[in-house]
ROSEGU-875496 format. One record per residue: residue in one letter; x, y, z of N, C-alpha, C in turn; residue number from 1. Coordinates in Angstrom, 1 decimal, padded with zeros to 4 digits. Atoms other than C-alpha are relative to their C-alpha. Layout:
<sites>
   aa      n.u      n.v      n.w     ca.u     ca.v     ca.w      c.u      c.v      c.w     i
    A        X        Y        Z        X        Y        Z        X        Y        Z   NUM
...
</sites>
This chain:
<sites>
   aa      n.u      n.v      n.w     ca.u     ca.v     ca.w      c.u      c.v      c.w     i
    X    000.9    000.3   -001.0    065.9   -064.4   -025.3   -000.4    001.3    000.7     1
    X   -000.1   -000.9   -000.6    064.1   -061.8   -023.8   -000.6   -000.2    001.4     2
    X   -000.2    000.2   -001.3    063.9   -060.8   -020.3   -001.5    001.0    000.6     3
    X    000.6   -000.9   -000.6    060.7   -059.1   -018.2    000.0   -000.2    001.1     4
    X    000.1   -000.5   -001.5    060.8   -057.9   -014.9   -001.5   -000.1    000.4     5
    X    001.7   -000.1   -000.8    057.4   -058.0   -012.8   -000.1   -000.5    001.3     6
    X    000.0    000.3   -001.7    056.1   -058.2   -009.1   -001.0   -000.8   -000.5     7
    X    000.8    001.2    000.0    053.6   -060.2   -010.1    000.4   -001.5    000.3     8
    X   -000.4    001.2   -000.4    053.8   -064.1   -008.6   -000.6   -000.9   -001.2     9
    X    000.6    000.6    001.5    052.0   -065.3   -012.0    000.0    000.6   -000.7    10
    X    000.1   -000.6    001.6    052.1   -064.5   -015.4   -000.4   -000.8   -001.0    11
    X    000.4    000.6    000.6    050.4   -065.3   -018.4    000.6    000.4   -001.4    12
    X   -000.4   -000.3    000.6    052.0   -065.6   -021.6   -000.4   -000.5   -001.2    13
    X    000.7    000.2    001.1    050.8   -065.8   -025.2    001.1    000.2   -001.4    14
    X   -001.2    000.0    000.8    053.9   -065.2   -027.0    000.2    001.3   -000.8    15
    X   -000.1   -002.0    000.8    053.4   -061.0   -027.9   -000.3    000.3   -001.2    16
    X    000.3   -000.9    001.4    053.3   -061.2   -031.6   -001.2   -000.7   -000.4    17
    X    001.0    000.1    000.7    050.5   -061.5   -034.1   -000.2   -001.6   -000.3    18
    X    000.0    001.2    000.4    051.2   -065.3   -034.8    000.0   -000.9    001.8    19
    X    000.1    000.8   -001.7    051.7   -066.2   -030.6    000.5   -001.6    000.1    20
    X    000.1    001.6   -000.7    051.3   -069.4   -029.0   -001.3   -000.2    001.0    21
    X    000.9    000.2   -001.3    049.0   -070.8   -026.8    000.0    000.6    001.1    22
    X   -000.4   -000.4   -001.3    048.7   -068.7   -023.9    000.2   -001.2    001.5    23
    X   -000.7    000.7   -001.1    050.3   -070.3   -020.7   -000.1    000.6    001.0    24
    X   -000.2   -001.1   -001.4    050.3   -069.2   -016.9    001.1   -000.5    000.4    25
    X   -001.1    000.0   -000.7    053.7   -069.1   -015.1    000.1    000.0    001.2    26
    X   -000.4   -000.4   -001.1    054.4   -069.7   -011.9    001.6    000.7    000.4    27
    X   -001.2   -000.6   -000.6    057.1   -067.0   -011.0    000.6   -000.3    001.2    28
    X   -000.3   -000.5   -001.2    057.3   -066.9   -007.6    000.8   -001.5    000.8    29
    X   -000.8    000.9   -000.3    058.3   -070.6   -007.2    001.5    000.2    000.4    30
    X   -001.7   -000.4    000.4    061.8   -069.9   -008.3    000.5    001.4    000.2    31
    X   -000.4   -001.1   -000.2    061.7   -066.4   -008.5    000.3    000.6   -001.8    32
    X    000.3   -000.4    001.4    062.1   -066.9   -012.3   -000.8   -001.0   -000.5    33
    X    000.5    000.7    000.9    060.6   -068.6   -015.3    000.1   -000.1   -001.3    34
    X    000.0   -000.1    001.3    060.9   -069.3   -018.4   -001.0   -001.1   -001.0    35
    X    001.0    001.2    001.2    058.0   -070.2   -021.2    000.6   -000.9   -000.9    36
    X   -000.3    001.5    000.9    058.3   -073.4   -023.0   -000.2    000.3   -001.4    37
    X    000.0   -000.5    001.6    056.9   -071.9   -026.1    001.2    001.1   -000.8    38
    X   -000.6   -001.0    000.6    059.0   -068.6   -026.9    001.0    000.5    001.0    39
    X   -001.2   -000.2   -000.9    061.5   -068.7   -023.9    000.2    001.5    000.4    40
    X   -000.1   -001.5   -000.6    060.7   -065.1   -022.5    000.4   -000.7    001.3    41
    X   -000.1    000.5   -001.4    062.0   -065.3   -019.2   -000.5    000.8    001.0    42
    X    000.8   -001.1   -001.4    059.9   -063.8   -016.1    000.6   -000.4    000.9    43
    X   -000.9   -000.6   -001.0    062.1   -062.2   -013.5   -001.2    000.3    001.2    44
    X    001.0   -001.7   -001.2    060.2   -060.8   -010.0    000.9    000.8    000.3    45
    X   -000.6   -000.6    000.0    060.9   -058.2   -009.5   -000.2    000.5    001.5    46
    X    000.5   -000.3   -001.5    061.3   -057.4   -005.5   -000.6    001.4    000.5    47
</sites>
């Protein structure tokens, strides 16, 4: 599972490699993390 840091309070995620996923938006800031439903990266904020 991998992990990214970011101050951003949303993120959008597509899954990085050449095969992806559906891009998705994240709400970070809810929780403070998140984790995509497709490829389980987890978005951290970063304070």
């Amino acid at each position: 599972m991998e992990k990214v840091y970011t101050s951003q309070e949303h993120v959008a995620c597509n899954g990085g490699d050449y095969e992806g996923h559906p891009k998705v938006y994240l709400d970070v800031a809810k929780k403070g993390t998140v984790t995509c439903p497709y490829c389980s990266k987890t978005y951290i904020l970063d304070s």
